[in-house]
Backbone as ProteinMPNN parsed JSONL, in Angstrom:
{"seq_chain_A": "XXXXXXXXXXXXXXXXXXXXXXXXXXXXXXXXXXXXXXXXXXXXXXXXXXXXXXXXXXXXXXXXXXXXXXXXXXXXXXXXXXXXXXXXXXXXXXXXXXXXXXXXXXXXXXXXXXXXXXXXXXXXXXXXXXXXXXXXXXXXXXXX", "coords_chain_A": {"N_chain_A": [[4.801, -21.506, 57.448], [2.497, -19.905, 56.417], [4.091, -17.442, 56.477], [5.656, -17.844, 54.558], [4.011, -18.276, 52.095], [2.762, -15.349, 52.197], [5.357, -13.933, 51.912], [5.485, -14.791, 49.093], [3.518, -14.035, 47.778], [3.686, -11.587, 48.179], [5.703, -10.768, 46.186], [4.993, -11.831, 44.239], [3.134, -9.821, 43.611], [4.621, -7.754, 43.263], [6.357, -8.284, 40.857], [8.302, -9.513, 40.921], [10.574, -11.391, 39.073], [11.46, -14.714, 38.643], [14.383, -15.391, 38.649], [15.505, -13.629, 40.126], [13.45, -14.106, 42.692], [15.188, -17.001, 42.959], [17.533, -15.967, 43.806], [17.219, -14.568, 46.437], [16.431, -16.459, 47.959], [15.217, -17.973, 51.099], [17.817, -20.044, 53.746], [17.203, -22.671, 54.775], [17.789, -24.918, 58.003], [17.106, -28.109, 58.788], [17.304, -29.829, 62.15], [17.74, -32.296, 62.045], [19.595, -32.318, 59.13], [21.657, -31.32, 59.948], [25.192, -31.714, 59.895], [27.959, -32.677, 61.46], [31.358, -31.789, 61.754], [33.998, -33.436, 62.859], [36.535, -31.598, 64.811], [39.978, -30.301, 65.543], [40.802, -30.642, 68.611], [39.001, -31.505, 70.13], [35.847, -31.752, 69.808], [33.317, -30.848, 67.995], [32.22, -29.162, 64.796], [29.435, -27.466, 62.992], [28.367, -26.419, 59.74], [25.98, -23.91, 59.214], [25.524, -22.074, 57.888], [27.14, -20.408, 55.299], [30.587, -19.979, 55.065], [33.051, -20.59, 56.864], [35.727, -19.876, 56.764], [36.372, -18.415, 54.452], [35.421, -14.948, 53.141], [33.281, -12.89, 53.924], [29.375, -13.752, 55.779], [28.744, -15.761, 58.046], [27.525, -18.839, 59.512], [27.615, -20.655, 62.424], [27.63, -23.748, 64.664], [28.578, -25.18, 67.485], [29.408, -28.121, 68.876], [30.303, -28.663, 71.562], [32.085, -30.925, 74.106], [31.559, -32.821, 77.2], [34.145, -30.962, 79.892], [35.376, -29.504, 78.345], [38.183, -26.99, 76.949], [39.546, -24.34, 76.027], [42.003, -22.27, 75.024], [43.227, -19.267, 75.805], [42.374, -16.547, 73.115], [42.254, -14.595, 70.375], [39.595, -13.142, 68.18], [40.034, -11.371, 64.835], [37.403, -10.437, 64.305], [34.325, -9.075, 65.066], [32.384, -11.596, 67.039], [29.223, -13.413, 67.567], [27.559, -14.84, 69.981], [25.858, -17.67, 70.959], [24.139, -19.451, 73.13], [23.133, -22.818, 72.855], [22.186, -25.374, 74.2], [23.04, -26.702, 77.266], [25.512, -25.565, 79.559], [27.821, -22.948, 78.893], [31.122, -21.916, 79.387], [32.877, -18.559, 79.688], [35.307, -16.641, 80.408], [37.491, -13.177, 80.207], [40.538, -12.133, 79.181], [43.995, -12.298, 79.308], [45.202, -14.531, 80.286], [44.132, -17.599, 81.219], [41.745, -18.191, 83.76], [40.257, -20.107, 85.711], [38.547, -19.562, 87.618], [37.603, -17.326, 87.14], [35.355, -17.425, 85.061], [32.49, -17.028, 83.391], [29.111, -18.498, 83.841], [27.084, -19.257, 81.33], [24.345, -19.947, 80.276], [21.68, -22.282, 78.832], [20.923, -20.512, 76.023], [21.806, -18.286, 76.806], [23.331, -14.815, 75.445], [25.955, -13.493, 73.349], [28.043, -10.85, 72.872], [31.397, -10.622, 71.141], [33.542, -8.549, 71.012], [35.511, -7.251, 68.257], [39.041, -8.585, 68.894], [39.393, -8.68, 71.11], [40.895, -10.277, 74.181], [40.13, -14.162, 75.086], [38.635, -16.544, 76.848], [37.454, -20.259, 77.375], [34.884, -22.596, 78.285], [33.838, -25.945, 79.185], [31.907, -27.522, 81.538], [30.63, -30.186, 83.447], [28.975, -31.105, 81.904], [28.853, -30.271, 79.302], [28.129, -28.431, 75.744], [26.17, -26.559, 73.779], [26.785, -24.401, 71.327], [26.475, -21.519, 69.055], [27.519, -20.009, 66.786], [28.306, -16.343, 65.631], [29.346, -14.212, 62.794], [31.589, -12.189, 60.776], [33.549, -13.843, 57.963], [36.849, -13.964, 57.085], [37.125, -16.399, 59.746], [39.24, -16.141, 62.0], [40.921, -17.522, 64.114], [42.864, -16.381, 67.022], [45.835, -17.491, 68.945], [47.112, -16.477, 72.361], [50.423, -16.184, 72.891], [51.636, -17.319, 75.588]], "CA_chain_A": [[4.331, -21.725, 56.093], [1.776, -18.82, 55.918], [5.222, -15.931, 56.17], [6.211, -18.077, 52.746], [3.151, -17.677, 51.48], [2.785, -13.846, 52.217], [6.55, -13.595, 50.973], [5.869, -15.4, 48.35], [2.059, -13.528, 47.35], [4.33, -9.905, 47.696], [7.136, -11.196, 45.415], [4.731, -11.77, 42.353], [2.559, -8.74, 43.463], [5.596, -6.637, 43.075], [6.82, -7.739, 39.981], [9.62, -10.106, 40.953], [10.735, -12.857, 38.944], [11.745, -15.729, 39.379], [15.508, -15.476, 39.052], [15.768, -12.524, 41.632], [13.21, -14.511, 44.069], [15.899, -17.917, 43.759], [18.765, -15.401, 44.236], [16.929, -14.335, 47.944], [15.549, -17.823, 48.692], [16.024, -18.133, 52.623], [18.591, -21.116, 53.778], [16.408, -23.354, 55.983], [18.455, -25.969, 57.833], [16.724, -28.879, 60.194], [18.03, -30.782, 62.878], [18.311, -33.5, 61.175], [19.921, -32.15, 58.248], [22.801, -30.966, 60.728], [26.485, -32.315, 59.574], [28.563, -32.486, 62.675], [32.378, -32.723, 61.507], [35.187, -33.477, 63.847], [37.396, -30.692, 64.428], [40.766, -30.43, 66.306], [40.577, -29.743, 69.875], [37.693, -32.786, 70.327], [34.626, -31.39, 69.6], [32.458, -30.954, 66.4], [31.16, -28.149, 64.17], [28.296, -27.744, 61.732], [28.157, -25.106, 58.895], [24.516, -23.589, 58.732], [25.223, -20.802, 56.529], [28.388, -19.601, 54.591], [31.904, -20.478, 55.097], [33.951, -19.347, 58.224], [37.064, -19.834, 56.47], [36.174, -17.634, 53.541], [35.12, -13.943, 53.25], [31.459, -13.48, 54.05], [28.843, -13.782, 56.672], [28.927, -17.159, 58.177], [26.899, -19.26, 60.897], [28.167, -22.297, 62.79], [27.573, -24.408, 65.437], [29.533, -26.094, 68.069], [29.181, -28.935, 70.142], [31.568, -28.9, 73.18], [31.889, -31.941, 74.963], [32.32, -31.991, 79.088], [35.456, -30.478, 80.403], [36.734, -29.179, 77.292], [38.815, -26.149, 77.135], [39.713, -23.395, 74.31], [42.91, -21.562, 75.776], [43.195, -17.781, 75.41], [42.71, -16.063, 72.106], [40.895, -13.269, 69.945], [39.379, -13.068, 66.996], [39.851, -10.045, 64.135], [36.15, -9.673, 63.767], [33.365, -9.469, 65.779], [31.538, -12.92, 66.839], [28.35, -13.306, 67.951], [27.573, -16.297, 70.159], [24.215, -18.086, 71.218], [23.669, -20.772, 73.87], [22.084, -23.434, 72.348], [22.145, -26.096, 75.159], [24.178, -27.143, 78.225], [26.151, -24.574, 80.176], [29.246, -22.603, 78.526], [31.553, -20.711, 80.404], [33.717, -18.087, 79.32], [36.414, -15.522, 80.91], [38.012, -12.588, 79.436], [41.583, -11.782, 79.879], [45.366, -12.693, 78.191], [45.639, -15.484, 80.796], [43.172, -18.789, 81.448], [41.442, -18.565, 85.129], [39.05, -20.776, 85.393], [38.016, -19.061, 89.102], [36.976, -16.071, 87.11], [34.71, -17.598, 84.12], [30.773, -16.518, 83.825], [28.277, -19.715, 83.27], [26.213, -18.899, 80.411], [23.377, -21.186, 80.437], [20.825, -22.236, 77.16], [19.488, -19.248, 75.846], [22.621, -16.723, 76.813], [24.174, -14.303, 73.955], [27.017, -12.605, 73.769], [28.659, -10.116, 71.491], [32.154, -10.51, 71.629], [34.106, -7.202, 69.812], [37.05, -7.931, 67.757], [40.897, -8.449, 69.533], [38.821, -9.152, 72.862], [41.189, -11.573, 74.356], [39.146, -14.469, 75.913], [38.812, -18.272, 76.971], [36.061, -20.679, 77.074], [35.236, -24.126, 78.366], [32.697, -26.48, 79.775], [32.49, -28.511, 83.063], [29.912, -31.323, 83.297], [27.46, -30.967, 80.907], [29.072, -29.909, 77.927], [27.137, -27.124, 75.632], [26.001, -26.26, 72.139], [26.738, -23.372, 70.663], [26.2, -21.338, 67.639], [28.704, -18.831, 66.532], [27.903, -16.214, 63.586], [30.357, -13.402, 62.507], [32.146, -12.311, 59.191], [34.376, -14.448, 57.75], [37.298, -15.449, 57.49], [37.175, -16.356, 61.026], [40.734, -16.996, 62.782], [41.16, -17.713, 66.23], [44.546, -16.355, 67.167], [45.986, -17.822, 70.338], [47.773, -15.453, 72.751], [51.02, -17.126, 74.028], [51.948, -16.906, 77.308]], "C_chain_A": [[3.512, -20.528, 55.621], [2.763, -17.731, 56.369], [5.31, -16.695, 54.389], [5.111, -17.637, 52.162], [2.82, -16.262, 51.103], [4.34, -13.657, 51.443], [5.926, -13.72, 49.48], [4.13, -14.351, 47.044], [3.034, -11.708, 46.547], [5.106, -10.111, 46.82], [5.99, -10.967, 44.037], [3.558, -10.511, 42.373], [3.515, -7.561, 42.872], [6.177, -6.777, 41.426], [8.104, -8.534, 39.737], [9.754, -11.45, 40.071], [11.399, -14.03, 39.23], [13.15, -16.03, 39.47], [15.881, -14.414, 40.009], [15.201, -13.551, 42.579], [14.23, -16.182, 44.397], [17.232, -17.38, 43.851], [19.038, -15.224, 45.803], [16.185, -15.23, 48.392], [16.147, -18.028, 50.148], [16.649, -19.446, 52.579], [18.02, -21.689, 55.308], [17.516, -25.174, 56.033], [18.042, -26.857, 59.154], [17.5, -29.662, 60.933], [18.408, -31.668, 62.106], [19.436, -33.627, 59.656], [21.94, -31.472, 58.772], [23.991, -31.97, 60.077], [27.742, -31.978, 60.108], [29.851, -33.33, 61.709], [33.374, -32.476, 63.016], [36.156, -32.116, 64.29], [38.841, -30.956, 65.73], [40.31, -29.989, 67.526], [39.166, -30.058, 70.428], [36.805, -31.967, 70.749], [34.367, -31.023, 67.977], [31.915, -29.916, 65.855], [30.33, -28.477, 62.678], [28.289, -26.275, 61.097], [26.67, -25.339, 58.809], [24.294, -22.701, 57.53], [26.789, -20.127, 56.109], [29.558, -20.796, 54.371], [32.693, -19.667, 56.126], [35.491, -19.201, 57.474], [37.265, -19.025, 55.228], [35.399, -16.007, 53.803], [33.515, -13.963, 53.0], [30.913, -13.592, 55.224], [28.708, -15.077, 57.035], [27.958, -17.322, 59.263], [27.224, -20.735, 61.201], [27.676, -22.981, 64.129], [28.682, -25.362, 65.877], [28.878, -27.069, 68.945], [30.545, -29.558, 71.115], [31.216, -30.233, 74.206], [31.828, -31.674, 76.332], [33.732, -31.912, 79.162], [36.304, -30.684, 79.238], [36.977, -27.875, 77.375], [39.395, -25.279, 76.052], [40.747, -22.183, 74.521], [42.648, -19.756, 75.136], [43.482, -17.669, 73.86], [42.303, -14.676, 71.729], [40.644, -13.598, 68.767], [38.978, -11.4, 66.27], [38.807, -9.202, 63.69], [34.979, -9.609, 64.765], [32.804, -10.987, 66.36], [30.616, -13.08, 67.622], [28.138, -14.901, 68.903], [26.238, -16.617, 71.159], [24.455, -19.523, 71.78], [23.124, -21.662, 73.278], [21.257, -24.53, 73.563], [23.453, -26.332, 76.163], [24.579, -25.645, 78.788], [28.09, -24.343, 79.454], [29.875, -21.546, 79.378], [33.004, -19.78, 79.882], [34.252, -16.466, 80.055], [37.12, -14.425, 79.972], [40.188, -12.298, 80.314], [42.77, -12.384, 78.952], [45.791, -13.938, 78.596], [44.648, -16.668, 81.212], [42.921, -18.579, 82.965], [40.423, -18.83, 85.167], [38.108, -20.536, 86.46], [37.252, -18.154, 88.625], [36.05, -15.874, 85.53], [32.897, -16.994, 84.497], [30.271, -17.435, 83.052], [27.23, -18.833, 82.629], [25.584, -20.233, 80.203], [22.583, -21.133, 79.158], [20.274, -21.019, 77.461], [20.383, -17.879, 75.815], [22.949, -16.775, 75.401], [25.023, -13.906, 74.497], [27.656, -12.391, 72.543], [29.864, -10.037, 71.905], [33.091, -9.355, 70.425], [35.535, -7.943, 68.993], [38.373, -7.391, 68.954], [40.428, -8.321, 70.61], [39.341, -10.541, 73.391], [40.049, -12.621, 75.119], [39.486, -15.934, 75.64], [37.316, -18.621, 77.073], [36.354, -22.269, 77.748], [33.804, -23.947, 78.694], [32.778, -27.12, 81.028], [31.269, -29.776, 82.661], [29.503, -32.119, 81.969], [28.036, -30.71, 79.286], [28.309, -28.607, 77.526], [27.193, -27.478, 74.023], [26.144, -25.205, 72.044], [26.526, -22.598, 69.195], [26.792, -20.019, 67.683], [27.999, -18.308, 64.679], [28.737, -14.792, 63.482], [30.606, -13.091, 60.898], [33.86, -13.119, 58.841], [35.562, -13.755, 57.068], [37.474, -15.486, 59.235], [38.635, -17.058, 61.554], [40.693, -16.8, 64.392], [42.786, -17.522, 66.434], [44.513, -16.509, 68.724], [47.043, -16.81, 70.401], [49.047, -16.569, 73.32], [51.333, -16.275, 75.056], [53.404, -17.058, 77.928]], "O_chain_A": [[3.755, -20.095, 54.495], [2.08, -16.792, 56.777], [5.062, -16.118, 53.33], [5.18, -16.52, 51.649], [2.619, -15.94, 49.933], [4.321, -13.189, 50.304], [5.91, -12.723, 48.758], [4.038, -14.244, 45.821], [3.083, -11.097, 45.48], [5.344, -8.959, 46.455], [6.123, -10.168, 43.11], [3.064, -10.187, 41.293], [3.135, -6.641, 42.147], [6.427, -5.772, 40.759], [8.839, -8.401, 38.758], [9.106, -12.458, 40.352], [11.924, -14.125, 40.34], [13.422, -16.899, 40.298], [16.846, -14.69, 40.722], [16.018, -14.057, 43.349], [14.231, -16.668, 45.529], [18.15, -18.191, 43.973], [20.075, -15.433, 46.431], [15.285, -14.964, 49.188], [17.347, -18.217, 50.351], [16.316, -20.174, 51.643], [18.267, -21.331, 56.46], [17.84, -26.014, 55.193], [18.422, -26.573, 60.29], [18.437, -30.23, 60.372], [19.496, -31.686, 61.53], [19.928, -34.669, 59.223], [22.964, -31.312, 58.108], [23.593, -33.088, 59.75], [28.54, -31.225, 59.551], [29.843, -34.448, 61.193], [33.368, -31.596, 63.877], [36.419, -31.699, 63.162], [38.671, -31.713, 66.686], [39.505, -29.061, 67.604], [38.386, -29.281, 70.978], [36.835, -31.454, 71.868], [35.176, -30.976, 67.051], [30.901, -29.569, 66.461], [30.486, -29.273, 61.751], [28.225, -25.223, 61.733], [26.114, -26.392, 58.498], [23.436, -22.588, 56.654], [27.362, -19.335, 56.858], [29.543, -21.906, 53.839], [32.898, -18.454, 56.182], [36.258, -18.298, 57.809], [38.445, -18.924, 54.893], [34.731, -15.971, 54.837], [32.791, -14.651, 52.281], [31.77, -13.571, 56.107], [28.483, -15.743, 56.026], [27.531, -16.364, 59.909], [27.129, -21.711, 60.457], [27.096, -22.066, 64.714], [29.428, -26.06, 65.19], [27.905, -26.802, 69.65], [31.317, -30.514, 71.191], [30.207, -30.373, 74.898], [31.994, -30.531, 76.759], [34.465, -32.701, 78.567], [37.275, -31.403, 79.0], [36.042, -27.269, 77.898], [39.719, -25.911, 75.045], [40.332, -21.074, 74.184], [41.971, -19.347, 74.192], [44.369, -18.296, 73.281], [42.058, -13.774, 72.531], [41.417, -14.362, 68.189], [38.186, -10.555, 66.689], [38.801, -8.106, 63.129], [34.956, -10.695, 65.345], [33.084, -11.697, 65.394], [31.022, -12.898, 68.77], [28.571, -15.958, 68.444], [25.772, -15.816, 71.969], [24.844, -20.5, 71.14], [22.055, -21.148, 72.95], [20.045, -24.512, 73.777], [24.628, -26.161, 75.837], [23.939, -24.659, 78.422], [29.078, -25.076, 79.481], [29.333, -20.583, 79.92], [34.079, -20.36, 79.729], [33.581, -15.436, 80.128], [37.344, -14.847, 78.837], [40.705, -12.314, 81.432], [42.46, -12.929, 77.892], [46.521, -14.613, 77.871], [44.18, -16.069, 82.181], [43.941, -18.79, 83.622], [39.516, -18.095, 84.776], [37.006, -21.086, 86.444], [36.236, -17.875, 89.261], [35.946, -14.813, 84.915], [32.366, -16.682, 85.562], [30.597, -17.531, 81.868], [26.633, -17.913, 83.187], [26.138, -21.316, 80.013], [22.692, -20.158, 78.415], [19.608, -20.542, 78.38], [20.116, -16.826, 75.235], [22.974, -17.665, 74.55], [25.179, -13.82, 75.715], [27.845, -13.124, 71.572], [29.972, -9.473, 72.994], [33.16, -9.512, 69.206], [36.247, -8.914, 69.25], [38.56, -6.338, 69.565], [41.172, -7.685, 71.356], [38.748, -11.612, 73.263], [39.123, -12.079, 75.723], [40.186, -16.452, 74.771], [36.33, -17.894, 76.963], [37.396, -22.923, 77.786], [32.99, -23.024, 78.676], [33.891, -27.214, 81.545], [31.176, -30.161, 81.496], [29.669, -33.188, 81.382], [27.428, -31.068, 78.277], [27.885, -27.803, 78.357], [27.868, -28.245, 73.337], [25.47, -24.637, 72.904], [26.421, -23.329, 68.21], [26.559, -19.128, 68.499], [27.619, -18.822, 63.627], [28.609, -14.215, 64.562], [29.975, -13.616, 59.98], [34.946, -12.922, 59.386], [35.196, -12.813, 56.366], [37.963, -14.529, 59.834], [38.963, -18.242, 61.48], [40.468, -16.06, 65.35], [43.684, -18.294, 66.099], [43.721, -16.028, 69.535], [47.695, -16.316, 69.481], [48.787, -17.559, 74.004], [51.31, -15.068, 75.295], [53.606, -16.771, 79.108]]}, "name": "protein", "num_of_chains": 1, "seq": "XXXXXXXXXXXXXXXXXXXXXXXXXXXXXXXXXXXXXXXXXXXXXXXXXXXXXXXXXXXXXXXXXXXXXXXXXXXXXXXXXXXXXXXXXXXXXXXXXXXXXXXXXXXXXXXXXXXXXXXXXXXXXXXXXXXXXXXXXXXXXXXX"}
């Protein structure tokens, strides 16, 4: 509350009014305010910020159930990805081996580059994640 304040002190020290400061109003979004939809491939995402399916900077969240699975793909843009809870585990490569995944536990990141093939799952526990990139975000699967 006292950063808003200081934002909010420099904004009318400077000169800003008030349709510039609700142009750069930050996008605050609480737990509770979370809106977990269904998605194919049983598990759930939440938009925090944008649109992944549109052009633009986006931020999402996943929630991976236990022993779910996300076969080889890539994506055309960068994607950034943040542990939230649980243990996620993900492999790189054109082919699924689940011998040669690395457990990322709450709290890991990982920058994944664009056209970096790669897989993903969970085992027990499930995981949360939070994915943020530029949109439009496609997941292209590799076949095999």
């Amino acid at each position: 509350m006292r950063q808003f304040r200081v934002l909010l002190a420099l904004a009318i020290a400077l000169g800003i009014g008030g349709a510039a400061w609700a142009a750069s109003s930050p996008t605050i979004v609480m737990p509770a305010q979370l809106k977990w939809q269904p998605q194919p491939g049983n598990y759930s995402m939440a938009v925090l910020y944008g649109n992944p399916g549109k052009s633009g900077y986006y931020v999402i969240r996943l929630k991976l159930p236990p022993n779910w699975t996300f076969g080889t793909h890539y994506h055309p843009a960068q994607e950034n990805v943040t542990v939230i809870s649980g243990t996620f585990y993900a492999g790189l490569g054109s082919k699924m081996d689940k011998s040669k995944v690395t457990a990322f536990p709450a709290g890991s990141f990982v920058a994944m580059p664009p056209n970096v093939r790669h897989y993903a799952l969970t085992k027990s526990e499930g995981a949360v994640i939070q994915i943020d990139g530029q949109g439009p975000s496609k997941d292209i699967m590799v076949k095999m």
